[in-house]
N, C-alpha and C positions, 0 to 999 in steps of 0.2 A: 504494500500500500504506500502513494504519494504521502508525503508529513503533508502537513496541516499548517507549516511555516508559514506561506503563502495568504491562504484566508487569512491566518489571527491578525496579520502583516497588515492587511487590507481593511481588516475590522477594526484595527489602533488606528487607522488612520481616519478611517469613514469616522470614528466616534468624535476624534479631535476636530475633525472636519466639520461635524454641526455641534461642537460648543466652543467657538471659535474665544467664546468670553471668558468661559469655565480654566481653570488649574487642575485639569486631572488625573489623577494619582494613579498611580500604576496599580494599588486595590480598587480603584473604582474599575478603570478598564480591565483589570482579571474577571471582576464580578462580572460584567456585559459577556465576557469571553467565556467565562467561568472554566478559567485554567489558575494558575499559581502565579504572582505576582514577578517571580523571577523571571518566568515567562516574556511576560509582558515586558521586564526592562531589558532582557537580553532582544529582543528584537526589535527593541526603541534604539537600544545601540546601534543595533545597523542600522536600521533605517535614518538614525543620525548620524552616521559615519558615509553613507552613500547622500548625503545631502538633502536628506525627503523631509527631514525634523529636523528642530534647533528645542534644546534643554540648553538652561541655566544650573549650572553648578549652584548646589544647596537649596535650589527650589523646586517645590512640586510643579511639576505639568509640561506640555513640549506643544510646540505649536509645529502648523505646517509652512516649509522654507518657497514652498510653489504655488500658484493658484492650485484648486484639485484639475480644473479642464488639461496642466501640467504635466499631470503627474501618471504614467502608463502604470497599466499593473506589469508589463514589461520590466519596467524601473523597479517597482516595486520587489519582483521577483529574484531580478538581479542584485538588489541588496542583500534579500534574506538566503538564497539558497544556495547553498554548496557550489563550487566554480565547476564540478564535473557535469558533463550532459547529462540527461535525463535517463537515456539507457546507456545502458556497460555491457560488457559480456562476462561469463564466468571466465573464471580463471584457467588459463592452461589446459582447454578442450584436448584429448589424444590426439594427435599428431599422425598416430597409425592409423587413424578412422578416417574414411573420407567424406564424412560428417565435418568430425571436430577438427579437421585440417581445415576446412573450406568455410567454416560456417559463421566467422568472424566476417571475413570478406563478403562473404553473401550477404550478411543484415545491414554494414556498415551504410551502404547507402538509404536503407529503408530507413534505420535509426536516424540518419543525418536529415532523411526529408519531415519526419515525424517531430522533431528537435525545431527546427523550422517554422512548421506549421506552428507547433503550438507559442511559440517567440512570437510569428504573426500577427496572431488573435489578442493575446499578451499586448501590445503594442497597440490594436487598434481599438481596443479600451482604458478608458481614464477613470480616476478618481471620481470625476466629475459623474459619468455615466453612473457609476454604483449608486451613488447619491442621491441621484434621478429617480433611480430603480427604488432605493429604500424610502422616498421620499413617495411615492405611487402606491406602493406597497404598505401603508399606515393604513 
C-alpha cells in the first residue's frame, strides 16, 4: 500500500488554507487528521523546507508561502515523499531464469510511463482546486 504522506501533506495545508487568521497547532491539525502530533510536524518540516510553509521559531502555527491557485499537489508530493520513483523492482531477480534476466528491462518503460502519468495529474491540480472541492462539499 501507497503511505498516506501525501493526503495528510494536502490536509495540513487545505486546513491552514481556510484559517488563514487562526495559529494552529500541530494538536489541533492531528485532531482534523486524527494521526499523532509528531506526524503533523514532521511533514510541516518538509513542507517548510520545500518552500510551501513558513513557521516562526517558538510560535505556534505556519502559514502558506504561495497563493493555494500556486501550489500543485505535484509540489506538494515532491516535498513529502521519498526521492525514489514510485515503482522499484525486487532485488536481484535469477539471472538463470529468462524471466528474472529480462524482466527489469521489460517493466522499466511501463514503470517510467506510469511515474509520468501520475507526476501529470499531480501537477494539473492545485491547492486551490481541493478547496473548491471541500468548499462544494459542506
Amino acid at each position: 500500500m501507497i503511505n498516506s504522506r501525501l493526503a495528510v501533506s494536502v490536509h495540513i495545508l487545505a486546513l491552514i488554507a481556510t484559517h488563514p487568521d487562526q495559529a494552529l497547532s500541530s494538536e489541533y491539525i492531528a485532531g482534523s487528521v486524527n494521526t499523532n502530533p509528531v506526524v503533523i510536524r514532521r511533514l510541516t518540516g518538509l513542507l517548510r523546507q520545500a518552500g510551501l510553509l513558513q513557521t516562526v521559531a517558538g510560535k505556534t502555527g505556519a502559514t502558506l508561502t504561495k497563493d493555494p491557485a500556486g501550489i500543485t499537489l505535484l509540489m506538494i508530493y515532491r516535498a513529502v515523499e521519498p526521492k525514489e520513483t514510485l515503482f522499484s523492482m525486487h532485488e536481484q531477480p535469477n539471472p538463470a531464469c529468462p524471466v528474472g534476466r529480462n524482466i527489469q528491462s521489460t517493466l522499466d518503460e511501463t514503470f517510467v510511463r506510469a511515474q509520468r502519468a501520475l507526476e501529470a495529474e499531480l501537477e494539473a491540480e492545485t491547492l486551490s482546486d481541493i478547496l473548491h472541492r471541500l468548499a462544494t462539499a459542506r
